[in-house]
Each structure stands twice: as structure tokens, then as C-alpha cells.
C-alpha positions in Angstrom: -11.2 -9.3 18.1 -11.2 -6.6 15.8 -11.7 -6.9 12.1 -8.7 -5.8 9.4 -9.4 -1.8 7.6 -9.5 -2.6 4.6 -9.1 -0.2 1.4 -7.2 -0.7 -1.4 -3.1 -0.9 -1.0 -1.3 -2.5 -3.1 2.6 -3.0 -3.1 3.7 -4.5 -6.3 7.8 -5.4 -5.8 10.3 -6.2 -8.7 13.0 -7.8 -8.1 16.0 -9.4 -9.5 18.7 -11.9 -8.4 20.5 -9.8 -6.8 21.0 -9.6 -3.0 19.0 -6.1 -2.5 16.0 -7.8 -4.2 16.6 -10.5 -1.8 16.8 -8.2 1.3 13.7 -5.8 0.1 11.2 -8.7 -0.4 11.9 -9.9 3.7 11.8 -6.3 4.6 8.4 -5.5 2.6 6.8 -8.8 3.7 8.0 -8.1 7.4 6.8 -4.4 6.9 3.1 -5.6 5.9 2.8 -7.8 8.6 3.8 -5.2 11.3 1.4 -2.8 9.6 -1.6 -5.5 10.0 -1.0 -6.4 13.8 -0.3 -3.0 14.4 -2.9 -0.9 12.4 -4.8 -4.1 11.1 -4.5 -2.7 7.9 -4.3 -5.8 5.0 -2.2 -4.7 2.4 -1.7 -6.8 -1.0 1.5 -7.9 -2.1 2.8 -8.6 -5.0 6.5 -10.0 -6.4 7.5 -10.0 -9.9 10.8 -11.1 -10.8 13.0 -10.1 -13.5 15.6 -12.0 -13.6 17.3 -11.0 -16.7 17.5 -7.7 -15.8 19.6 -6.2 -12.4 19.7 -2.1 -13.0 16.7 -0.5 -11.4 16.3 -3.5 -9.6 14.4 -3.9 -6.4 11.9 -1.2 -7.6 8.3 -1.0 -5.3 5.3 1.1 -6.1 2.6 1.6 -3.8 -0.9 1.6 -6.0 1.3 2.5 -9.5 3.2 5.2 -8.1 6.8 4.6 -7.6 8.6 4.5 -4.4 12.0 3.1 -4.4 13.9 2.3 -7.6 17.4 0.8 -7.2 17.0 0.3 -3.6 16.3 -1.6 -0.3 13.2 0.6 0.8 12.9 1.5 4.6 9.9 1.2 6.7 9.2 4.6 7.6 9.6 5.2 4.2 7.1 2.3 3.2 4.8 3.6 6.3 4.6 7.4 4.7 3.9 6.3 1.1 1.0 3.9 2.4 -0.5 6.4 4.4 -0.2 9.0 2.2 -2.0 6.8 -0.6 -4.6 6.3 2.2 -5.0 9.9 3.1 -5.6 10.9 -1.1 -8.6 8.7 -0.5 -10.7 9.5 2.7 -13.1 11.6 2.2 -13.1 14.1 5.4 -16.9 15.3 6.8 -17.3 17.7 8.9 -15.2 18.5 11.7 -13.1 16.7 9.8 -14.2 12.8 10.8 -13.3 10.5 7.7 -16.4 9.0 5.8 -16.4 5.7 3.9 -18.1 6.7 0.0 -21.4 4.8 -0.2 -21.4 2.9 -3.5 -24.0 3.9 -5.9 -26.6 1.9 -7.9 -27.8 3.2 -11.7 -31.7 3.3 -9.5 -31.0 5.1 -6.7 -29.2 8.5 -5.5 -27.4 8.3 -1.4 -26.6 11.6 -0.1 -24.6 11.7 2.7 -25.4 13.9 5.2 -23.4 15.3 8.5 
């Protein structure tokens, strides 16, 4: 069995009472799960109601940058703005094979070399 990729993806949806809210939380929630068992990507949700307010309302962003405002999002929609938060991240090597950034301690310097 092979363990989740994880980065950092976050989807933070707003929502209101209204029947799009309604209908963009099931199709987020059904669009994380089919990006895990397909990709085995974990992605963090989160759902914030407003319910005093309806204009604007469901609005998702993907790590602070706005998607959808308004709007029942669509997955390959969703599927582009995750991947292209993911691709702003990787660092490429050469021939261009992704590489995961070493963390670095205040004592010691890691070069990464191809």
C-alpha cells in the first residue's frame, strides 16, 4: 500500500445557507476524496460558514488564492487550480525530475546535488 503525497493544499470553502453552498461543499468533499484514491494526494479542507451573508457565497480558495466566487466550482476546475498550486512549488533538477527541498538547520548547510 502506498503512502499519501503529501505537500501543503489547502481548500478553505465559505459558504452560506443557500442551496449552491450546499451543493459546492458535497462536490469539494467528493472532489478531495477522488483526488486521494486516485493521486493519493491528502488535501485539507476547510468550511466556514457565513450565514448572514448570501452574495459571493460559495467562494473556495486553494492556499489564499481565489478560485470560484459566486459559484458551484467544477472538478476539472478544482483539479487545474490544485495542480497548478503544486507545480509553483516543485523544485525541478535536472532533466527536469522534481526534487523535495531539504529543510535547513541554523548549524549546517545541504547542497543538493544532481
Amino acid at each position: 500500500m502506498s503512502k499519501p503525497f503529501t505537500t501543503e493544499v489547502h481548500i478553505i470553502l465559505y459558504k452560506g445557507l443557500n442551496t449552491e453552498s450546499a451543493i459546492a461543499e458535497h462536490a469539494i468533499r467528493d472532489f478531495t476524496k477522488m483526488i486521494y484514491e486516485t493521486y493519493k494526494l491528502s488535501i485539507e479542507l476547510t468550511i466556514i460558514e457565513v450565514p448572514e451573508m448570501e452574495d459571493g457565497l460559495p467562494t473556495v480558495t486553494i492556499n489564499g488564492e481565489k478560485i470560484v466566487e459566486g459559484r458551484i466550482p467544477g472538478f476539472d476546475e478544482l483539479e487545474e487550480a490544485v495542480f497548478n498550486q503544486l507545480k509553483e512549488k516543485t523544485i525541478l533538477g535536472p532533466a527536469g525530475f522534481p526534487l523535495t527541498p531539504i529543510p535547513q538547520s541554523n548549524s549546517e548547510s545541504i547542497a543538493l546535488f544532481a
